[in-house]
Structure formats: structure tokens, C-alpha cells
Rosetta silent file (secondary structure, phi, psi, omega in degrees, C-alpha in Angstrom):
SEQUENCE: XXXXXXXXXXXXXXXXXXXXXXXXXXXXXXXXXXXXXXXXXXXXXXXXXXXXXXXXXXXXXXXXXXXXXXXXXXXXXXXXXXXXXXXXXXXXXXXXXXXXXXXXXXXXXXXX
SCORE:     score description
SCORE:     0.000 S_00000001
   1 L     0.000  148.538 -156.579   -1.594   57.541  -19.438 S_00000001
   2 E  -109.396  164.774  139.854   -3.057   56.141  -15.996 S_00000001
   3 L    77.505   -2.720 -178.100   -6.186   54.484  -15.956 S_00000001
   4 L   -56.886  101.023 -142.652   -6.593   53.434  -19.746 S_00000001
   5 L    80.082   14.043 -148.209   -9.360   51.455  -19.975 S_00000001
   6 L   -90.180  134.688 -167.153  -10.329   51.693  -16.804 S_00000001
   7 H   -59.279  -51.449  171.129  -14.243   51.210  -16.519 S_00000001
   8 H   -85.088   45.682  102.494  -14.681   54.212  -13.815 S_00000001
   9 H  -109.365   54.821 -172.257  -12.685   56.677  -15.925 S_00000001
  10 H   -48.050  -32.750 -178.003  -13.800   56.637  -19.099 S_00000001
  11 H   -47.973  -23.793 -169.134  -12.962   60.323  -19.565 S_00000001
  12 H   -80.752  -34.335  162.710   -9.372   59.331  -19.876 S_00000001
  13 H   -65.626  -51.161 -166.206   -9.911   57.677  -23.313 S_00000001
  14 H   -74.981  -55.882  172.032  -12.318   59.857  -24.518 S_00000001
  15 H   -33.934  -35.285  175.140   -9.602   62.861  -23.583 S_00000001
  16 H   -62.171  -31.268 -126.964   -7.069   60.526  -25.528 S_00000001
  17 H   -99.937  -33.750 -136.014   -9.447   60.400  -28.316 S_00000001
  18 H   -87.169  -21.176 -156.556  -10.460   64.331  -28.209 S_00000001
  19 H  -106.061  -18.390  158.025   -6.213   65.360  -28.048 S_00000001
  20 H   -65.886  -37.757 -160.865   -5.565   63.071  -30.771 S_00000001
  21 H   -93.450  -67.413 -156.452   -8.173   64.131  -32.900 S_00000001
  22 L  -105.885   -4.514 -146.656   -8.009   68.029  -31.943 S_00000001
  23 L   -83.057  175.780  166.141   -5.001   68.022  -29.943 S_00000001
  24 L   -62.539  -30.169  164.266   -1.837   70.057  -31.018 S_00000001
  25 L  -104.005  138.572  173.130   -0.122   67.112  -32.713 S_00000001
  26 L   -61.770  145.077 -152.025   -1.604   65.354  -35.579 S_00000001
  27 L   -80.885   28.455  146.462   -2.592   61.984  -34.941 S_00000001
  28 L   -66.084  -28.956 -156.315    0.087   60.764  -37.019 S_00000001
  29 L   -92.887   -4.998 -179.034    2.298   61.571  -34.669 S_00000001
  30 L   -90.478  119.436  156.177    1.136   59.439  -31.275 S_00000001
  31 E   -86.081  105.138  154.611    2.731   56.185  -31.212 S_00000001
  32 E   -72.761  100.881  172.678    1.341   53.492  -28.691 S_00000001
  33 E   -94.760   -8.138 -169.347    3.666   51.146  -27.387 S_00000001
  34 E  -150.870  118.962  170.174    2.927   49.463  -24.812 S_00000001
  35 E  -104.033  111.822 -177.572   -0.337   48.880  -23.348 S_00000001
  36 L  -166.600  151.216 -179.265   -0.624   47.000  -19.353 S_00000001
  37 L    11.707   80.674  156.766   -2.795   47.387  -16.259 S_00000001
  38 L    48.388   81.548  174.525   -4.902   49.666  -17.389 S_00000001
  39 E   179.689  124.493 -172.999   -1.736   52.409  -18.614 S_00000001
  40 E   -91.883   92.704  147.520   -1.122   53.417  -22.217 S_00000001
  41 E   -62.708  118.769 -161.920    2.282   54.249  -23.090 S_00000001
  42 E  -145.524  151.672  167.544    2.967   56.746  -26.065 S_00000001
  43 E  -123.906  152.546  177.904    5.633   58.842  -27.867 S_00000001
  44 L  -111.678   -2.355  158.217    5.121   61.725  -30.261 S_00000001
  45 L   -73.559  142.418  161.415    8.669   60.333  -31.768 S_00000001
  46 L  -116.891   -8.584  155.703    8.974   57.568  -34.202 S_00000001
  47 H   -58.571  -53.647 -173.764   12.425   56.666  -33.502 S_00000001
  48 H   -50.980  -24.181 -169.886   11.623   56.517  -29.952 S_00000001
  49 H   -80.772  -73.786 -158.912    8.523   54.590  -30.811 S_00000001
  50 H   -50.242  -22.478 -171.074   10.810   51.787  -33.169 S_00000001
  51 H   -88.219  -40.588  156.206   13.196   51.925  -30.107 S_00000001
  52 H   -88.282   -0.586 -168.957   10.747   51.259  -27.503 S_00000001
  53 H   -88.285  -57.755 -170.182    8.193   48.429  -29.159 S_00000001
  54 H   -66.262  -34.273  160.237   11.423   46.690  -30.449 S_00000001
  55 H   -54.215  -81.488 -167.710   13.413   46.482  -26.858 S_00000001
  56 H   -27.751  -31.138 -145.871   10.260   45.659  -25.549 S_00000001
  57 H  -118.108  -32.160  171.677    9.418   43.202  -27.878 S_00000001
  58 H   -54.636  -28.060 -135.076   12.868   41.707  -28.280 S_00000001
  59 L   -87.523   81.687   66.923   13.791   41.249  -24.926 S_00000001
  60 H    90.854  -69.560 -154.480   14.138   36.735  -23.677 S_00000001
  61 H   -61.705   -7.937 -165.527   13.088   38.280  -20.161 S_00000001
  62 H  -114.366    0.768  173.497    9.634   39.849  -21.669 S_00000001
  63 L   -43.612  -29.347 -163.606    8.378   36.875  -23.837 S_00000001
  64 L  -122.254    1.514  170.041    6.084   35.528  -21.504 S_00000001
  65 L  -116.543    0.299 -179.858    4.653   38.616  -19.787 S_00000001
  66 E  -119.045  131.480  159.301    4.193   40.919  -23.459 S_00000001
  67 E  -155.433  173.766 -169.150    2.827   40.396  -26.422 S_00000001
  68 L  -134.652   33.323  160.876    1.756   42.007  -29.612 S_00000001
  69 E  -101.959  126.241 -177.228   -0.870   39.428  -31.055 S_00000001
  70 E   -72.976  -59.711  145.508   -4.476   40.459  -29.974 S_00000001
  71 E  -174.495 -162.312 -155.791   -5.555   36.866  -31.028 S_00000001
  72 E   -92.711  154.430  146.761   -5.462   34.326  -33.271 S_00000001
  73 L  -123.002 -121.083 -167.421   -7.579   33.941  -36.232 S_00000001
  74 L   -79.061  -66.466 -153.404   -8.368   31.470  -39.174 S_00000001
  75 L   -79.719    4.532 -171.048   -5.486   32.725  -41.320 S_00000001
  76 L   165.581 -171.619  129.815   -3.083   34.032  -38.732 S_00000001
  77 E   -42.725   79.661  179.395   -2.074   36.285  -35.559 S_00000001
  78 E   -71.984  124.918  160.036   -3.768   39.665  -35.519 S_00000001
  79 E   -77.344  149.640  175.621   -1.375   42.637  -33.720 S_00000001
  80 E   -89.678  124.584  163.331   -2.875   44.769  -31.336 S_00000001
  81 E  -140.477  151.859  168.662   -2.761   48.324  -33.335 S_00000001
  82 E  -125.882  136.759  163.406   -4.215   51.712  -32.721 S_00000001
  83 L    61.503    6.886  174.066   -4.042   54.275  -35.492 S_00000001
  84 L    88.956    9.404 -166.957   -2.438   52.046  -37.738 S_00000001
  85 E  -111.657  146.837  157.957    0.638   51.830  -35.276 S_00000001
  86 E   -62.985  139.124  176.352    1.670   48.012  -33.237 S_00000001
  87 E  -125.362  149.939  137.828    1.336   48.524  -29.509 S_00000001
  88 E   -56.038  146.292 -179.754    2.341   45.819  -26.865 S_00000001
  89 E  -118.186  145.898  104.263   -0.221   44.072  -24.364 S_00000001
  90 E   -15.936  164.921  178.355    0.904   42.775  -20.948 S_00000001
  91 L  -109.586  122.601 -147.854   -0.556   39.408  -20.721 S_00000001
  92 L   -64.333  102.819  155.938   -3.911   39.609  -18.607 S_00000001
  93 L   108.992    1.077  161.703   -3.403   38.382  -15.099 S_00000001
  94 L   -95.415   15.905 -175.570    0.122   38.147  -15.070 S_00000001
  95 L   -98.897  168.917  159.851    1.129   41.433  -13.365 S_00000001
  96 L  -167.875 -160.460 -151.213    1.623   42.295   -9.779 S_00000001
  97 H   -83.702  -53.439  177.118    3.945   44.233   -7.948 S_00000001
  98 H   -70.340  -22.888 -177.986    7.481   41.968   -8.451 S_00000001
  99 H   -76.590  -24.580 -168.740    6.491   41.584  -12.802 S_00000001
 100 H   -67.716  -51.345 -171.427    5.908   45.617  -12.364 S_00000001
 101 H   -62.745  -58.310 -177.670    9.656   46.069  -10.636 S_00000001
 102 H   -80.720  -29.444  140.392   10.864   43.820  -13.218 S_00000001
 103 H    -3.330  -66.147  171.305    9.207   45.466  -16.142 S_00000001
 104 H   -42.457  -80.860 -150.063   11.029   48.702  -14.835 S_00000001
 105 H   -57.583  -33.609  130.346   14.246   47.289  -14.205 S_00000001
 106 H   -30.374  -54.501  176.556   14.213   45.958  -18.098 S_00000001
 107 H   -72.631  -26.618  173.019   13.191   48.925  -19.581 S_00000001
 108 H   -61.077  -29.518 -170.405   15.941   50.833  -17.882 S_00000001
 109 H   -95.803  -13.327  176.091   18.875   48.553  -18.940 S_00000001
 110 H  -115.630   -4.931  169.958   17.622   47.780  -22.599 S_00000001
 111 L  -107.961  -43.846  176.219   15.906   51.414  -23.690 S_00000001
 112 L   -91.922    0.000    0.000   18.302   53.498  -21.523 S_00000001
């Protein structure tokens, strides 16, 4: 999903919200994995979901631009979840055009 979060398209959340909630699959079934610059990544699989959060999350080259603590608190590390599922974050001000191309060129060689 383009634009996720993005302050001049709010409609794109509330359309996430309206297709989860009313949409043809029940909202068990949307997995969010990966959340960066303002784009939402989802599956209506849950292998495909454990297969793309766990590359993603595994991966020496993605440690320092992903992560899937939201922030710290007293007693621990809170994960960023939606719906009860973990998604990935990009880390806020580290993307640009060469972290995007390598983002790609990981996910091709470690989910495909």
C-alpha cells in the first residue's frame, strides 16, 4: 500500500481500515510485515507472512535499517503490531534511494 501514513492521504488508511473490517477477507487474514516510507506491506497468507517478517528480520544486512521494537519501555521492548500480528519499521531517516535498491536487492535473494 503507497502512501500509508501519509498526512495528505488519509483515505488510504481509512480504505485499509474499511477493507479489513468489511472487506472480502476477514481481518484475520491480513498480515503486516513490513512497514517504511510511508508503504505498508501485507499478505493474506500466513506462511508467506512467517516467511517474509522472518527473512526480513533475520537478515546481518537489515539490522540497522529494520526493526520490530516500537520503543522501549520500563519493563521491556514493545513490537510494532497491528491486529495482533508483528510488522517491521524501517528506521526513520535512514532511507533514500541506494537503502531502497538495497532493500530490493535483499528481499529478492533471501524471500525469492
Amino acid at each position: 500500500m503507497d502512501d500509508w501514513y501519509n498526512s495528505v492521504w488519509p483515505g488510504v488508511v481509512e480504505g485499509f481500515y474499511q477493507f479489513v473490517t468489511m472487506g472480502p477477507l476477514p481481518s484475520d487474514d491480513i498480515f503486516p510485515f513490513l512497514a517504511c516510507d510511508n508503504k505498508l506491506f501485507v499478505t493474506n497468507h500466513a506462511d508467506d507472512y512467517e516467511l517474509y517478517y522472518n527473512s526480513l528480520l533475520n537478515d546481518p544486512n537489515l539490522r540497522r535499517l529494520l526493526t520490530p521494537y516500537a520503543h522501549e519501555k520500563e519493563r521491556g521492548k514493545l513490537l510494532y503490531e497491528m491486529n495482533g500480528v508483528k510488522y517491521l519499521k524501517c528506521h526513520s531517516g535512514v532511507l533514500n534511494s541506494t537503502t531502497e535498491e538495497f532493500i530490493h536487492q535483499v528481499w529478492a535473494n533471501s524471500v525469492y
